[in-house]
MISETOR-172023 format. One record per residue (C-alpha): y, z, x. Coordinates in steps of 0.1 Angstrom, whole numbers, plus 5000, padded with zeros to 4 digits. Each point is the difference from the previous one (the first is absolute). Example, Ala and Ser with C-alpha at 12.3 -4.5 7.8 and 13.67 -1.06 7.14 Angstrom:
495550785123503449935014
//
This chain:
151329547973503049874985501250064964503250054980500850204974503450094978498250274979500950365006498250195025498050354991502750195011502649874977501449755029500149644992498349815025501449745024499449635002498049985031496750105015497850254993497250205008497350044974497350234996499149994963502250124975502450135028502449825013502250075034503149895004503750105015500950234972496450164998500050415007497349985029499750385000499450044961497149944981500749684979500350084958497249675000497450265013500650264976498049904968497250204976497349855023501550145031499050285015503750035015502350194976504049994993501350275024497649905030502649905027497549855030496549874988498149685014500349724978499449695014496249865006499549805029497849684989496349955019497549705002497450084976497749915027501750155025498950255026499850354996502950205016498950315016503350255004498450135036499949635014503949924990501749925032504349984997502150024977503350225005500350345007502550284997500350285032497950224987496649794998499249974960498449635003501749924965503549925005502249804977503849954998500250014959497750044974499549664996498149995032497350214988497049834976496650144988496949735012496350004998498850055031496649814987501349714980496950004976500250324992503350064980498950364995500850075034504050045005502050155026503650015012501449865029503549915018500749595001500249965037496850175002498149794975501549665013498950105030496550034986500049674982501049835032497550135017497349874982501749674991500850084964503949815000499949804966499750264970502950255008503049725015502950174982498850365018499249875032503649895003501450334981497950185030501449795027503750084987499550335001502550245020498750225027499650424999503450075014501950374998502850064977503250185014500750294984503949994987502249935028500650405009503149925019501849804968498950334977501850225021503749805001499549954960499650424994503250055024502249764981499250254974503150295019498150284987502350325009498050355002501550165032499050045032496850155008499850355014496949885022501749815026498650115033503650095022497950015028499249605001501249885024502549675004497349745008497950124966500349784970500350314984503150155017502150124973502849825009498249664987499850114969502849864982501250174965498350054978497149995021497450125002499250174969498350334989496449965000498450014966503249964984500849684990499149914966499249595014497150115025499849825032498249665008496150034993498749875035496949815000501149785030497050025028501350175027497849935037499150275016501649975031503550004981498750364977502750235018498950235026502050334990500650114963501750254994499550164964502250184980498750284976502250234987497150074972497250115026497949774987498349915028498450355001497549854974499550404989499650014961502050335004502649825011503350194979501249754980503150164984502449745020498149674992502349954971503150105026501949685010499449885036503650045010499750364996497050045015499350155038499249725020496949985017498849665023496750005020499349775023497149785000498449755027497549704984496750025010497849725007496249965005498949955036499049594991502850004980502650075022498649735027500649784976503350124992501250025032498749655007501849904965503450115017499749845028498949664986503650084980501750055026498749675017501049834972503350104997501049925038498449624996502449994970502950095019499049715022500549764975503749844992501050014965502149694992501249874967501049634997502449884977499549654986503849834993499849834963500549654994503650015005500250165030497249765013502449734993502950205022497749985027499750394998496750135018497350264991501050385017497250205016501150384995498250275023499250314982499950325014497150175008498650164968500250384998496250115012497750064972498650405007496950045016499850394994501450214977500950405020501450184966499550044965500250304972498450094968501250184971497750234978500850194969498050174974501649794972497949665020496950134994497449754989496450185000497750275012496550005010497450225009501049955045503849824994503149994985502149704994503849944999502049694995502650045028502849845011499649825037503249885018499549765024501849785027501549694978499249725028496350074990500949824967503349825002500649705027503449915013501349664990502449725012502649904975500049634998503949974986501050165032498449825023501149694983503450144998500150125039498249675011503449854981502350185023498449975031499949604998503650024988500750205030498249755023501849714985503450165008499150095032499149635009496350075011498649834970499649645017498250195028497350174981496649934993497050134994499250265019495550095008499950374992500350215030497150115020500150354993498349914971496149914996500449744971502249924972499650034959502349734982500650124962501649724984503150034973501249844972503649905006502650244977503449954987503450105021499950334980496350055014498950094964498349714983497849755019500749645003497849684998498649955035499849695011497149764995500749735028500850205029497650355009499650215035498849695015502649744990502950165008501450205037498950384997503250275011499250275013502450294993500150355008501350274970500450325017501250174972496649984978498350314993496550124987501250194966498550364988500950154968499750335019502249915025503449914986501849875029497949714995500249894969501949704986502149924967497149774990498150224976497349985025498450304988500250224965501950285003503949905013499850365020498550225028496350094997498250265018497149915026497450144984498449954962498250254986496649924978497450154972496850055019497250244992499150295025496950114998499350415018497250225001498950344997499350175032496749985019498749684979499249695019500349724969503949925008499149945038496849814989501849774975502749985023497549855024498649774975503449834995500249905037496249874996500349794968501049615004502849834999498949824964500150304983503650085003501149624995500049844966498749665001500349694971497049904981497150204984496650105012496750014981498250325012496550094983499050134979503949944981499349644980504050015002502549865025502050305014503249995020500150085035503550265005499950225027496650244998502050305012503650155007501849905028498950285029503850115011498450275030498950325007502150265010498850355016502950285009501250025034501550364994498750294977503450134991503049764983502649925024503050195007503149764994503550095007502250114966501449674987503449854988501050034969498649694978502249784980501149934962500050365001497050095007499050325022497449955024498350355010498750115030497049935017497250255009496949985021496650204995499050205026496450075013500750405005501950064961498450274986497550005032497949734980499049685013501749674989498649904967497549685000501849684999497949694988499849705012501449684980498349694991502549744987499249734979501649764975500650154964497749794979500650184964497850214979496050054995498649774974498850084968497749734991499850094960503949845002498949645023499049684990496649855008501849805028501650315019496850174997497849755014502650025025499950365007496349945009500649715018501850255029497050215006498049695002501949835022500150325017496850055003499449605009502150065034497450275012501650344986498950264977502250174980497950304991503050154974499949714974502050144970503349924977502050195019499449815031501849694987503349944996501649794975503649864999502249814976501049655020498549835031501850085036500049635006502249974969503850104998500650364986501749804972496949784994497850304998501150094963499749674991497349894975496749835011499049694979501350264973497850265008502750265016500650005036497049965023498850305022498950085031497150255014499150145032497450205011500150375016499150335017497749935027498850305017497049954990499649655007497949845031499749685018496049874997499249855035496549984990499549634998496749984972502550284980503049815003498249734986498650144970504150134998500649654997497449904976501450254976497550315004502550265009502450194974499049684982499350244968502850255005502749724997499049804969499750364983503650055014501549664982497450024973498849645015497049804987499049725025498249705000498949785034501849875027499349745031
//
């Protein structure tokens, strides 16, 4: 399977002077796009046009007399999560074969793992070399972080945005809260709704066990009365001169749900205590030069690592009027703003310059004090279970630029000191008596310890049971449809490869009220910058002799953009769209609303960089992203002979290739 070439590649690249792959006209090498379809397979004969993005390309060769392939009887091959047997890690690892070699009539599409699988099975190893190996080099169905949520929120607060305080601090917090007002440092926190840079989207998966327990929700607007009479003369008045009015809200779990939850916690809080049984201990390797001083290694004990949280007690949510984002015929939906405890996101960190520079002082101190000849290494106390070495690169007397570490002498060469730094500390951007001079984090000054994100709350009109259902359905659906995996999957009756992103929006809780009337706070400080902060007021039950008005409950979920509109998609983001409900369906759940306004698109990928995300595609503008939603009505099939049939493509099979305008062909 070994050629070269020095021609330019389809794509415009010129190729290197090596090995590659072949498969016909298309060749595979370094500099190949493997998620693009290759110019080479665009011609007037083809039945795959200019703008199609994902298409199957490739044909895997078969033994003319071969044996027929029968897509039941294929045993392996690899498999995302969520049980589609055709899985493949680029397009190139997809290929059309006859399944009956002398009848080239007969075509179908299949993933390469699967099909080299099938060849091997019946012996058939010498027409398709070059794609046997291709599918043995394949990658494996893995899940793609979303953007690193923590490093998103340190790159909006090194923007110092300055809008005032906020007149919805609660005074009442008390000291232990993260949000006491006194950790709020200026210009923290700001007025909801008022910033002109909105917060950070979150699409970070939160577990369940770590959704917080209490929210308490402030709405000045009385929107949560979900009464189309609602007076809406103030929704253009600004927030800070609005009458504050905060509910408080408990999360509310399913019965098996919240087993699982509270054996999630627990299995957390395991973890954490066998981690505070482990010693932390970087080594530091001397460089050549020292080596040659005789200068040994030095073990430094770390301290225990601050404890990762295991629950999460508090949180609040923000509505206004002017975050409204649709209304149906049972809900309303509001993007709202969600501020939540910080350590959730952002983990502390060790600075390495001042450990290096504290380990200097400490050894100075020990060679003045005469104790150096005496020392040696030390075994790591018994308080401890075991030890974790990290290893460092030796730095420079300024502890800024590393130095060449020696190649002749390592850990095991030369004698290992072992000396204690009491001085280091774990380092929180909210916490500013820890922080160092070391640019260790963005911002050079005091955060608060809390961040506050775009979410979407979903509430109800009163006496209907699809917010509560849907709710339910969210703590029922698996994992894989909330993750986004690498790869494609070929789902029938689509002739297409279609990504697999996340199915749905991350499920953030649901929230019922505690009390019918908003709480009664004590009257404020005044704010800051100027601003007045006016006084707080409760509802009562007996105003006016009427009963409380009806308070919905919330269901918060991840913002996931607008409804589509297919007329405006390509062919790829429509085959797409209909590639959720069938992979919906596929899992063992019925939809039973299939419509545009059920799915969501977005400009830019959550696995991407919010930078990235306006980027061009292969030149075909940025790439988006669609979820699926509103499931009230949806329902979990435990039927086994239905759930098959689901899975065969005989449920809303119909309603979702009319929804992305999808013609199909067959699939193994």
């Amino acid at each position: 399977m070994s050629s070269t070439s020095t021609s330019d590649d389809e794509n415009g690249d010129q190729n290197y002077d090596g090995p590659i792959h072949i498969n016909g006209e298309h060749y595979i090498h370094p500099s190949t796009n493997l998620h693009r379809v290759p110019a080479t397979a665009v011609h007037p004969s083809s039945i795959i046009h200019a703008k199609k993005r994902r298409a199957i390309f490739r044909t895997w060769p078969r033994d003319p007399n071969g044996k027929v392939i029968l897509p039941n009887g294929i045993r392996g091959g690899k498999v995302a999560p969520n049980g589609i047997p055709s899985w493949g890690a680029t397009l190139y690892d997809f290929y059309s074969v006859e399944p009956v070699p002398d009848n080239p009539c007969a075509m179908t599409y299949i993933s390469g793992s699967r099909i080299a699988a099938a060849v091997r099975a019946i012996g058939e190893l010498e027409h398709a070399k070059d794609e046997l190996e291709w599918a043995d080099e394949e990658e494996d169905p893995h899940e793609i972080p979303v953007a690193d949520t923590g490093e998103l929120i340190e790159c909006y607060e090194a923007q110092k945005w300055n809008y005032g305080i906020s007149s919805v601090l609660m005074f009442d917090r008390p000291l232990s809260s993260l949000f006491y007002h006194s950790h709020y440092p200026p210009p923290w926190p700001f007025i909801p709704f008022a910033n002109p840079y909105p917060p950070v989207l979150l699409q970070q998966r939160i577990p369940m066990h770590l959704l917080p327990k209490t929210l308490y929700v402030h709405d000045p607007y009385s929107l949560l009365h979900v009464n189309e009479y609602r007076d809406t003369s103030n929704d253009e008045t600004p927030w800070i001169n609005m009458r504050p009015k905060v509910y408080r809200y408990r999360i509310s779990f399913w019965s098996s749900t919240l087993k699982a939850v509270k054996e999630s916690q627990k299995a957390a809080e395991e973890s954490e205590r066998k981690k505070k049984r482990v010693l932390q201990v970087f080594r530091f390797i001397p460089t050549e030069e020292e080596c040659a001083r005789g200068e040994p290694a030095y073990d430094v004990p770390l301290p225990t690592r601050p404890s990762a949280p295991t629950r999460v007690e508090e949180a609040h949510l923000y509505l206004s009027p002017a975050g409204k984002l649709g209304q149906g015929n049972h809900s309303m939906v509001y993007k709202a703003e969600w501020e939540l405890p910080r350590e959730l996101f952002a983990e502390p960190r060790l600075c390495h310059t001042c450990i290096y520079e504290e380990l200097r002082m400490q050894v100075s101190k020990l060679k003045r004090s005469g104790r150096w000849r005496k020392m040696m290494y030390e075994a790591g106390g018994k308080e401890f279970d075991s030890e974790r070495i990290t290893v460092l690169q030796p730095q420079s007397n300024s502890g800024q630029e590393h130095m060449t570490p020696s190649s002749t002498c390592d850990s095991q060469d030369v004698t290992i000191f072992r000396v204690y730094c009491p001085n280091i500390r774990w380092q929180t951007p909210a916490d500013p008596s820890t922080r160092c001079t070391h640019f260790l984090f963005r911002t050079d000054y005091p955060v608060p310890r809390t961040s506050v994100f775009q979410v979407a709350a979903k509430l109800s009109i009163q006496h209907d049971p699809h917010l509560k259902r849907e709710a339910g359905n969210y703590q029922e659906f698996p994992e894989h449809f909330f993750k986004h995996w690498n790869g494609y999957n070929l789902i029938r009756p689509i002739h297409n490869p279609v990504p697999l992103h996340a199915l749905v929006p991350q499920f953030y809780g649901y929230y019922v009220p505690v009390d019918e009337v908003a709480l009664s706070m004590p009257e404020p400080l005044s704010g800051e910058n100027g601003v007045k902060i006016n006084k707080a007021s409760g509802e009562t039950a007996n105003e006016k002799g009427r009963p409380p008005p009806y308070l919905s409950p919330i269901l918060l979920l991840e913002h996931c953009g607008k409804p589509v509109d297919p007329s405006t998609l390509s062919e790829d983001d429509r085959e797409e769209c209909a590639s959720l409900c069938l992979r919906f369906n596929h899992a063992g759940w019925l939809h039973e609303s299939i419509a545009e306004r059920n799915v969501l698109v977005q400009r830019g990928l959550p696995t991407q960089w919010p930078i990235e995300r306006h980027l061009p595609e292969f030149g075909d503008g940025p790439e988006n992203s669609f979820r699926l939603i509103d499931f009230g009505r949806s329902r979990k099939i435990y039927d086994a002979s239905e759930s098959q049939l689901l899975r065969l493509g005989m449920g809303e099979t119909a309603e979702a290739l009319i929804l992305g305008k999808v013609l199909y062909g067959e699939v193994m």
